[in-house]
Structure formats: structure tokens, C-alpha cells
N, CA, C and O atoms as CSV, one atom per row, in Angstrom:
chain,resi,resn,atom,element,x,y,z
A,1,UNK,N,N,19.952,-6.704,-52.133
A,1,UNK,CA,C,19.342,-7.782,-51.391
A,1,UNK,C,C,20.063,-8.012,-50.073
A,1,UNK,O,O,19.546,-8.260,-48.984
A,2,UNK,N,N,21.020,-7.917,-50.294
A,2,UNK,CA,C,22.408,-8.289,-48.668
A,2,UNK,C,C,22.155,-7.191,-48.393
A,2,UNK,O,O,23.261,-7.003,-47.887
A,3,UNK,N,N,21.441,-5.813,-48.206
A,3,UNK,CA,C,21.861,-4.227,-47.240
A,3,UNK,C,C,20.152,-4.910,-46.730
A,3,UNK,O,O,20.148,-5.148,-45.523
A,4,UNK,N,N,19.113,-5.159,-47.262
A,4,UNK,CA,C,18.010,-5.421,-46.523
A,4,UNK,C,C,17.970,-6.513,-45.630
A,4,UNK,O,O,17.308,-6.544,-44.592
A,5,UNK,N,N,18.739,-7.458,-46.088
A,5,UNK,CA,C,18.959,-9.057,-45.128
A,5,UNK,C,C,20.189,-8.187,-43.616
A,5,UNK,O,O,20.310,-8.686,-42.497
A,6,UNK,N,N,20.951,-6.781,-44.120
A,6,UNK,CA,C,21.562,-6.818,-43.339
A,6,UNK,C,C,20.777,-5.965,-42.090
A,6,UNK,O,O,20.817,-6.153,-40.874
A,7,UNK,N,N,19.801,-4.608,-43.168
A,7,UNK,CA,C,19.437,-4.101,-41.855
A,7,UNK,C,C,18.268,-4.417,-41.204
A,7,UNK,O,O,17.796,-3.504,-40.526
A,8,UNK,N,N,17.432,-5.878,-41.230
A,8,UNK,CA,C,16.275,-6.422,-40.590
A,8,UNK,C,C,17.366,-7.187,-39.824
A,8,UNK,O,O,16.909,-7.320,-38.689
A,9,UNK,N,N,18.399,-7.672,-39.873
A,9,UNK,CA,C,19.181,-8.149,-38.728
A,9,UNK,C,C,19.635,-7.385,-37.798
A,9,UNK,O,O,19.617,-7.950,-36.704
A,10,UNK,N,N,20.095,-6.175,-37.776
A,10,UNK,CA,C,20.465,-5.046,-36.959
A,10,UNK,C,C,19.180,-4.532,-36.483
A,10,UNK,O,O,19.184,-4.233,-35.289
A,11,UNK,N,N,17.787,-4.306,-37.282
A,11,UNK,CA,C,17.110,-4.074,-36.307
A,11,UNK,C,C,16.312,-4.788,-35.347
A,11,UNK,O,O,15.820,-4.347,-34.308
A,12,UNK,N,N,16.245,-5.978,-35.840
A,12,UNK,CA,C,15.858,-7.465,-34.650
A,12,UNK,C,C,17.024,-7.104,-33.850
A,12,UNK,O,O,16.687,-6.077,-33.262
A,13,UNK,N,N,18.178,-7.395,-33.529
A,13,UNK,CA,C,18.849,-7.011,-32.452
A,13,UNK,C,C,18.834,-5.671,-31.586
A,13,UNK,O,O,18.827,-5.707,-30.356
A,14,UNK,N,N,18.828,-4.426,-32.359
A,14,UNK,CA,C,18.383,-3.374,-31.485
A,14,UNK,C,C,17.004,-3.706,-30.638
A,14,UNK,O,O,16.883,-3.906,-29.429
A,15,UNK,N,N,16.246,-3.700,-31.429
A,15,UNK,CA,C,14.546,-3.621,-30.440
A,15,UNK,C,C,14.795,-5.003,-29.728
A,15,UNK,O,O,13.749,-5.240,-29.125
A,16,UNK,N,N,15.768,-6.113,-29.499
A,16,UNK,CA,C,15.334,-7.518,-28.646
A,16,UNK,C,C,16.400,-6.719,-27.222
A,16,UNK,O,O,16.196,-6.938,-26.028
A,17,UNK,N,N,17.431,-5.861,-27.741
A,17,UNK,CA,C,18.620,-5.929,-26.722
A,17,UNK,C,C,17.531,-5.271,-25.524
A,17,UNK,O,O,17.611,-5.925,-24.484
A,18,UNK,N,N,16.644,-4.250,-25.453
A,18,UNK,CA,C,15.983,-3.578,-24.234
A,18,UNK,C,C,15.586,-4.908,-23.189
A,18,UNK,O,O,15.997,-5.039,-22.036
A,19,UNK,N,N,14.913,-5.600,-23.735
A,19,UNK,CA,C,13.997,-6.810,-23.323
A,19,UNK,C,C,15.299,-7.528,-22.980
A,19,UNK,O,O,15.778,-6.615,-22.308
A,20,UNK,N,N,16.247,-8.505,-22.940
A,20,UNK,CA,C,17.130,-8.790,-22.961
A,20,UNK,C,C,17.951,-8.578,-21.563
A,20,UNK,O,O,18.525,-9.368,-20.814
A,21,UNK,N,N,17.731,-6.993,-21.541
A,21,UNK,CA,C,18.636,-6.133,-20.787
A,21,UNK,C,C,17.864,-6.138,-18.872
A,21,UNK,O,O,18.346,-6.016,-17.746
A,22,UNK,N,N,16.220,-6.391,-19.556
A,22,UNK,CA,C,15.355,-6.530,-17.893
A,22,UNK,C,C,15.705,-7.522,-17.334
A,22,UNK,O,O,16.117,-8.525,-17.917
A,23,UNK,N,N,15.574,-7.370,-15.889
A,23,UNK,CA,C,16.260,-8.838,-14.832
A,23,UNK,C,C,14.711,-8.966,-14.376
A,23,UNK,O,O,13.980,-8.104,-13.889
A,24,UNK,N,N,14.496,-10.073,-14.634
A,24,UNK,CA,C,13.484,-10.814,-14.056
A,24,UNK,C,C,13.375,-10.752,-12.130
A,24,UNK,O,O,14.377,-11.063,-11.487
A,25,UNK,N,N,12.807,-10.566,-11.811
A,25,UNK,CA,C,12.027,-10.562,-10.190
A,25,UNK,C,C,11.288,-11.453,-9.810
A,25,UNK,O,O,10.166,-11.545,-10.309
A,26,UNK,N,N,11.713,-12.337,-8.837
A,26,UNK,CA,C,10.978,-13.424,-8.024
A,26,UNK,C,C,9.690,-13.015,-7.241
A,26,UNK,O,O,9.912,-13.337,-6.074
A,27,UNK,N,N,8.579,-12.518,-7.324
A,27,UNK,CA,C,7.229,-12.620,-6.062
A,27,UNK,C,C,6.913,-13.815,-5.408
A,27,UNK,O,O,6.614,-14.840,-6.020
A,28,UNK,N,N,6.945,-13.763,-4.674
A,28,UNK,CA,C,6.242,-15.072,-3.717
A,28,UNK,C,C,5.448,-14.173,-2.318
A,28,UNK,O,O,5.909,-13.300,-1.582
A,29,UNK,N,N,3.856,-14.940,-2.364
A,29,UNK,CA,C,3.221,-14.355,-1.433
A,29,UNK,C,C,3.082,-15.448,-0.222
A,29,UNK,O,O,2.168,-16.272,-0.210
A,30,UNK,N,N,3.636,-15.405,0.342
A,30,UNK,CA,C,3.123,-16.707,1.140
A,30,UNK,C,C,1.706,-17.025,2.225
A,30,UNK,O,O,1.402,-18.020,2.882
A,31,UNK,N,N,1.069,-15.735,2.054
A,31,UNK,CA,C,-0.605,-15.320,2.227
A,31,UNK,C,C,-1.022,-16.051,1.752
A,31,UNK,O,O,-1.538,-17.016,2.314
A,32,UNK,N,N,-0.938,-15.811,0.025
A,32,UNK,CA,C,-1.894,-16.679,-0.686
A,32,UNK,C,C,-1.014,-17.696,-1.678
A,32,UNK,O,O,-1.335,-18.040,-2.816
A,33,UNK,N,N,0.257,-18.108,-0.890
A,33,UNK,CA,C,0.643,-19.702,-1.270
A,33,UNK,C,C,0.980,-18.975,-3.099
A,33,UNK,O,O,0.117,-19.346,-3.894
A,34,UNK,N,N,1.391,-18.633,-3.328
A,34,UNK,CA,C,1.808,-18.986,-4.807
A,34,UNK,C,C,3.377,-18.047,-4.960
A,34,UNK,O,O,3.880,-17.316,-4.107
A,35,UNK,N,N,3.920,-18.387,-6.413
A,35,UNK,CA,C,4.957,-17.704,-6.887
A,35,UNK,C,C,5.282,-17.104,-8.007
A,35,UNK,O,O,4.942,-18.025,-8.750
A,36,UNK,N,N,5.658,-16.317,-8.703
A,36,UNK,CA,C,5.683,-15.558,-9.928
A,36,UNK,C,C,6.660,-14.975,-10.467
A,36,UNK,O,O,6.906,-13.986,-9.775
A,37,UNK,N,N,7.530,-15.056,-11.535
A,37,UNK,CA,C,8.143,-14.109,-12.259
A,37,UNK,C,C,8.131,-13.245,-12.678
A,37,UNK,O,O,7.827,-13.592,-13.819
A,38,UNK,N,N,8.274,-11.688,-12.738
A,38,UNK,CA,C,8.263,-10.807,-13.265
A,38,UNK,C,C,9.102,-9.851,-13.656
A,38,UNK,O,O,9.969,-9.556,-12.834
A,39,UNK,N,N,9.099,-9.119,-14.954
A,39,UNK,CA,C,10.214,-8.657,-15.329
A,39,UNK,C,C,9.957,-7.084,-15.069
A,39,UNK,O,O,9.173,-6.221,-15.464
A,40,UNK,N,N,10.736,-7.161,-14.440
A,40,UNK,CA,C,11.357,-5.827,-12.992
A,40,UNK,C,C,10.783,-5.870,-11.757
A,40,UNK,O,O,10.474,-7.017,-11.435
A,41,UNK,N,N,10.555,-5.113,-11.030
A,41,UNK,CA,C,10.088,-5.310,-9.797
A,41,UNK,C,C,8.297,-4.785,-9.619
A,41,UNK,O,O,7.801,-3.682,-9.851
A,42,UNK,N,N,7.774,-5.809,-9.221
A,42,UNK,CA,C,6.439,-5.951,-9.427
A,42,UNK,C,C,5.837,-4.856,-8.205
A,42,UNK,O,O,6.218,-5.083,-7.057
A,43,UNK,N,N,4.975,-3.762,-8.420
A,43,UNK,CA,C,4.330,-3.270,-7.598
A,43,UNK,C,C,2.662,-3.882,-6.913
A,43,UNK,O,O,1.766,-4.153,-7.713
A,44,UNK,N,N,2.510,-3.986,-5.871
A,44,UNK,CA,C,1.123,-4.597,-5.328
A,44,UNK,C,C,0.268,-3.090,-5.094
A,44,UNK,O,O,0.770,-2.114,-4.537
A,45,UNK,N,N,-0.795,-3.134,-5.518
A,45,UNK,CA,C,-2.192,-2.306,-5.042
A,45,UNK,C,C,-2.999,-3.224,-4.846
A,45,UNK,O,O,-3.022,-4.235,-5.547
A,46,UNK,N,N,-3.991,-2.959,-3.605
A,46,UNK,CA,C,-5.235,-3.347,-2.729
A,46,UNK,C,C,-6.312,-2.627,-3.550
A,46,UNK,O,O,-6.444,-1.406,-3.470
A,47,UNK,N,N,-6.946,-3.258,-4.201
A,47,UNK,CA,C,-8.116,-2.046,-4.752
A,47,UNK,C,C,-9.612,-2.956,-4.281
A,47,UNK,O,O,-9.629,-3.975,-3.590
A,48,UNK,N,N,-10.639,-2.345,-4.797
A,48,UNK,CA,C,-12.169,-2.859,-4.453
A,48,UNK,C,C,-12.868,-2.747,-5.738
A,48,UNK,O,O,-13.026,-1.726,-6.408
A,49,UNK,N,N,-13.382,-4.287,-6.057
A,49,UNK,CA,C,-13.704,-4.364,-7.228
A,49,UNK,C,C,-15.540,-4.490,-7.192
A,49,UNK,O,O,-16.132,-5.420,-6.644
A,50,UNK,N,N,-16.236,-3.298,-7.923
A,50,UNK,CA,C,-17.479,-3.521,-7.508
A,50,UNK,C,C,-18.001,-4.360,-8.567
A,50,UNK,O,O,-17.526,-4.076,-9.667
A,51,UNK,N,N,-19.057,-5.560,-8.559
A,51,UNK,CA,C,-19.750,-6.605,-9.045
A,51,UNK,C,C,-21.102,-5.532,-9.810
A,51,UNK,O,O,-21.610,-4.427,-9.625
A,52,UNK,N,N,-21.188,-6.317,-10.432
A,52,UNK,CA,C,-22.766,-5.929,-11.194
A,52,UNK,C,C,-23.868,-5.959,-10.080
A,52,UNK,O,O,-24.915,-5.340,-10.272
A,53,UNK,N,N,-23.647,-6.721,-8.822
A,53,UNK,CA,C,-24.677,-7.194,-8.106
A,53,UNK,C,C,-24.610,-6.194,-6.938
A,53,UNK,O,O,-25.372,-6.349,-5.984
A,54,UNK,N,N,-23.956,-5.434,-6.962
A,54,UNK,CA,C,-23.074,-4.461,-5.789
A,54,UNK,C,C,-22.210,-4.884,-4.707
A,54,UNK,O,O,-22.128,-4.322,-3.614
A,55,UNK,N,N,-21.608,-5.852,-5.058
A,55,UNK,CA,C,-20.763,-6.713,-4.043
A,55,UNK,C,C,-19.307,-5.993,-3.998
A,55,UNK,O,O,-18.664,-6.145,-5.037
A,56,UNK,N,N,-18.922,-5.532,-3.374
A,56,UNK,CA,C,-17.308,-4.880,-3.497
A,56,UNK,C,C,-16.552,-6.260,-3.308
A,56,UNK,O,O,-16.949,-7.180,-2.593
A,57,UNK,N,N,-15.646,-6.249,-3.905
A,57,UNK,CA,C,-14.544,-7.185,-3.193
A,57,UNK,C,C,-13.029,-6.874,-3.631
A,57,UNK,O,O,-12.647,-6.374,-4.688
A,58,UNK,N,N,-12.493,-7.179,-2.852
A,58,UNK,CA,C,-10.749,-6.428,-2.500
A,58,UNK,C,C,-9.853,-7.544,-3.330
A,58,UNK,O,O,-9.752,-8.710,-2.947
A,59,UNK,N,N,-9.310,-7.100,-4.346
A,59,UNK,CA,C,-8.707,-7.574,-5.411
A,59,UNK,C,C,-7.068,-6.866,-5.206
A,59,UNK,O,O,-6.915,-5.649,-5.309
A,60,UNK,N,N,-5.927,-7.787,-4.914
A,60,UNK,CA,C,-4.424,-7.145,-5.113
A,60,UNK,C,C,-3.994,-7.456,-6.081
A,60,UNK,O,O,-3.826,-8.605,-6.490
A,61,UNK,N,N,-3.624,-5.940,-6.864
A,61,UNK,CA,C,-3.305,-5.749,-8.422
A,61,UNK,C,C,-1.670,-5.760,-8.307
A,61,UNK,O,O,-1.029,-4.917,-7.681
A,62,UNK,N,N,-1.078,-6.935,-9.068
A,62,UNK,CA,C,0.411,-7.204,-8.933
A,62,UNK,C,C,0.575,-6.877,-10.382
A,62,UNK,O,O,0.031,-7.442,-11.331
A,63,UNK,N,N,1.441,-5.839,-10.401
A,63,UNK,CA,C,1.653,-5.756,-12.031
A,63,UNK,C,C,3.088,-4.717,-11.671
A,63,UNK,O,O,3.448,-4.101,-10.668
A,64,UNK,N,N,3.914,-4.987,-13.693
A,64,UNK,CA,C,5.395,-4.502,-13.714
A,64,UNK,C,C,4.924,-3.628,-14.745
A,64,UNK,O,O,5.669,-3.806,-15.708
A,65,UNK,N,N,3.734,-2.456,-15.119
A,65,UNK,CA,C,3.525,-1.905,-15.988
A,65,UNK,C,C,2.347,-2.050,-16.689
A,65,UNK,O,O,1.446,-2.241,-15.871
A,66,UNK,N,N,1.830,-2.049,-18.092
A,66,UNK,CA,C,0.801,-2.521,-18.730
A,66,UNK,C,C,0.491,-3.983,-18.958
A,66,UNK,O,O,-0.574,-4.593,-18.856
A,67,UNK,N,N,1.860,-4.433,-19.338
A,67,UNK,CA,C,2.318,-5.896,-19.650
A,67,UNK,C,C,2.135,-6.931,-19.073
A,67,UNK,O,O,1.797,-7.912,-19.735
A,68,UNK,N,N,2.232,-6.988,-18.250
A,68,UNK,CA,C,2.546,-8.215,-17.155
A,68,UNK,C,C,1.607,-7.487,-15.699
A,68,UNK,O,O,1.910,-6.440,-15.127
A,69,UNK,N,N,0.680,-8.209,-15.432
A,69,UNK,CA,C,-0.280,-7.684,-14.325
A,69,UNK,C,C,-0.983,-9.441,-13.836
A,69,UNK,O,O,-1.185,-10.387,-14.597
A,70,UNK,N,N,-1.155,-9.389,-12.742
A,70,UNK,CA,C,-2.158,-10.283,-11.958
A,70,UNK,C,C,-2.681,-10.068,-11.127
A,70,UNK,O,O,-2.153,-9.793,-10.050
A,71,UNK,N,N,-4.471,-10.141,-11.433
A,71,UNK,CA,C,-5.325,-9.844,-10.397
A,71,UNK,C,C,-5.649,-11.022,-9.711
A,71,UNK,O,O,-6.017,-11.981,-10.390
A,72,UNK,N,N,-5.562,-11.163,-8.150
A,72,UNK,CA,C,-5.855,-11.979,-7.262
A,72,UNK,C,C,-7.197,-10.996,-6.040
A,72,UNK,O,O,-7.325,-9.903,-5.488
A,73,UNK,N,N,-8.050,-12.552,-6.215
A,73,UNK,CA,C,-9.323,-12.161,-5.723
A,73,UNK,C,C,-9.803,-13.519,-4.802
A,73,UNK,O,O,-9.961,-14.615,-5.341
A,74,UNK,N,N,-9.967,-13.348,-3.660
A,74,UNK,CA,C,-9.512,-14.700,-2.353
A,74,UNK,C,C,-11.299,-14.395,-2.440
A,74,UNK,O,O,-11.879,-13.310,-2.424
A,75,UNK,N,N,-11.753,-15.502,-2.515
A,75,UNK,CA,C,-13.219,-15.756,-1.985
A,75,UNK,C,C,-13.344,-16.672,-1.136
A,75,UNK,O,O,-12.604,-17.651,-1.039
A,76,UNK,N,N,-14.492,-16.368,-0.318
A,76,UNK,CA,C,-14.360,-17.432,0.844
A,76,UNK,C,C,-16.058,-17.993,0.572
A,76,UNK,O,O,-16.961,-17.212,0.273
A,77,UNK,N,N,-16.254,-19.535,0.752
A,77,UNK,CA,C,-17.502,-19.937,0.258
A,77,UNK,C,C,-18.077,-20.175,2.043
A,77,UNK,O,O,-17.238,-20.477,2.891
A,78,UNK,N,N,-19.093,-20.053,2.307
A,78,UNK,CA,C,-20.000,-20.464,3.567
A,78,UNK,C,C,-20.637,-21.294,3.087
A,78,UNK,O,O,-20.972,-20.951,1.953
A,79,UNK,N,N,-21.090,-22.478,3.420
A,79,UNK,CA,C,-22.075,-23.649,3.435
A,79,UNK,C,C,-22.905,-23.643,4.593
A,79,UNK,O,O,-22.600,-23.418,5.765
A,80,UNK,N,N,-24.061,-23.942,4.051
A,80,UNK,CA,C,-24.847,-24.375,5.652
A,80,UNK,C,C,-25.044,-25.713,5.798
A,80,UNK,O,O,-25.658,-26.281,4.896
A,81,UNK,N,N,-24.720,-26.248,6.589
A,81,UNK,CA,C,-24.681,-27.514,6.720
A,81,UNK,C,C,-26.283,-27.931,7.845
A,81,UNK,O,O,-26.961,-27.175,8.542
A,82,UNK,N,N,-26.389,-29.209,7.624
A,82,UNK,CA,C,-27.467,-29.549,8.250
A,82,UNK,C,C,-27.880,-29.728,9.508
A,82,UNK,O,O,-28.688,-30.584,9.867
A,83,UNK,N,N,-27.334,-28.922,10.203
A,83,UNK,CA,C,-26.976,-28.366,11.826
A,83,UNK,C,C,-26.920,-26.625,11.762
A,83,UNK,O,O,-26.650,-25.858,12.686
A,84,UNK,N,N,-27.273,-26.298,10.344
A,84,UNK,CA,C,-27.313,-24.465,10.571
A,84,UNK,C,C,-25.755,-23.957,11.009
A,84,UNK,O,O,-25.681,-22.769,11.324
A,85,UNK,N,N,-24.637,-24.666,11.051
A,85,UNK,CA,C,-23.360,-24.560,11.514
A,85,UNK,C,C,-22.558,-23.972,10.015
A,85,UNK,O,O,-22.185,-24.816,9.199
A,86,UNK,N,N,-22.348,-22.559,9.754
A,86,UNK,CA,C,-21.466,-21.875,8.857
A,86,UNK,C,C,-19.771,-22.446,8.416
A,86,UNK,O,O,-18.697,-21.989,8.809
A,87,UNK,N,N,-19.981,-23.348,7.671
A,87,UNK,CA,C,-18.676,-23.540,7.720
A,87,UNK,C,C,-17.735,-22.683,6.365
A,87,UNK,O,O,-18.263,-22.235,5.348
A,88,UNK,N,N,-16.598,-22.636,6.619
A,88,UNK,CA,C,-15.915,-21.740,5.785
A,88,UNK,C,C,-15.302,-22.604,4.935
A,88,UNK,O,O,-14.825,-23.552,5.559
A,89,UNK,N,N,-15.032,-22.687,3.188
A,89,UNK,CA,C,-13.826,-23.323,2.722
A,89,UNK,C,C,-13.378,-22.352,1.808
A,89,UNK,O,O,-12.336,-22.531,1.178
């Protein structure tokens, strides 16, 4: 009973020490105003994401691997206002 209590303790510590061992990485975009943690150093790709409707739109894929990823997708809304004047928000 004590060699199984001993080696589920040795192996919770082997498999936690990897994780443990990553240094976390600060992102901050100041484009699009936000901030993020990630564990190692986060790579950015620009990609184009096509819609069901055929709309492309340019999505930056921030990710440290499979794990940890964030897709950011900036839309911009037009209104027409009652003067035909396009405004942006």
C-alpha cells in the first residue's frame, strides 16, 4: 500500500516539474489595447478568415503551441445616419 501511495507521488511530481519549469511571457498589444500571459513566448500570425457569406477577414493568431492560442478579429461597424454621413464605431 506505501510503494503505490509512494509511486503516484513521484509521478505527480515528475509530469508537474516540466510545467513548473515554463516562464510565463507578458504580450501587450497596444493596437488593440489589451494584455496577456503566456507560457513561453507567444508567436503572432496575420491570417484571413473566410465567412460562410464570403467575407474574408484578417484575424491575428497569438498562440504558444496547441494550448494556449487567441484569435483576435477587429470589426469595424458603419451606421448610416440620417444625413447619409458613414460613421465608423
Amino acid at each position: 500500500m506505501r510503494s503505490i501511495l509512494l509511486i503516484t507521488t513521484v509521478l505527480i511530481l515528475v509530469m508537474a516539474a516540466p510545467s513548473l519549469a515554463q516562464e510565463w511571457t507578458d504580450y501587450t498589444s497596444k493596437t488593440d489595447f489589451f494584455h496577456v500571459n503566456f507560457p513561453g513566448d507567444p508567436k503572432v500570425q496575420d491570417i484571413n478568415y473566410q465567412t460562410e457569406y464570403g467575407i474574408t477577414l484578417p484575424i491575428a493568431w497569438i498562440c504558444t503551441g496547441m494550448l494556449f492560442a487567441i484569435a483576435l478579429l477587429q470589426l469595424i461597424v458603419l451606421v448610416v445616419s440620417a444625413s447619409n454621413v458613414l460613421v465608423a464605431r
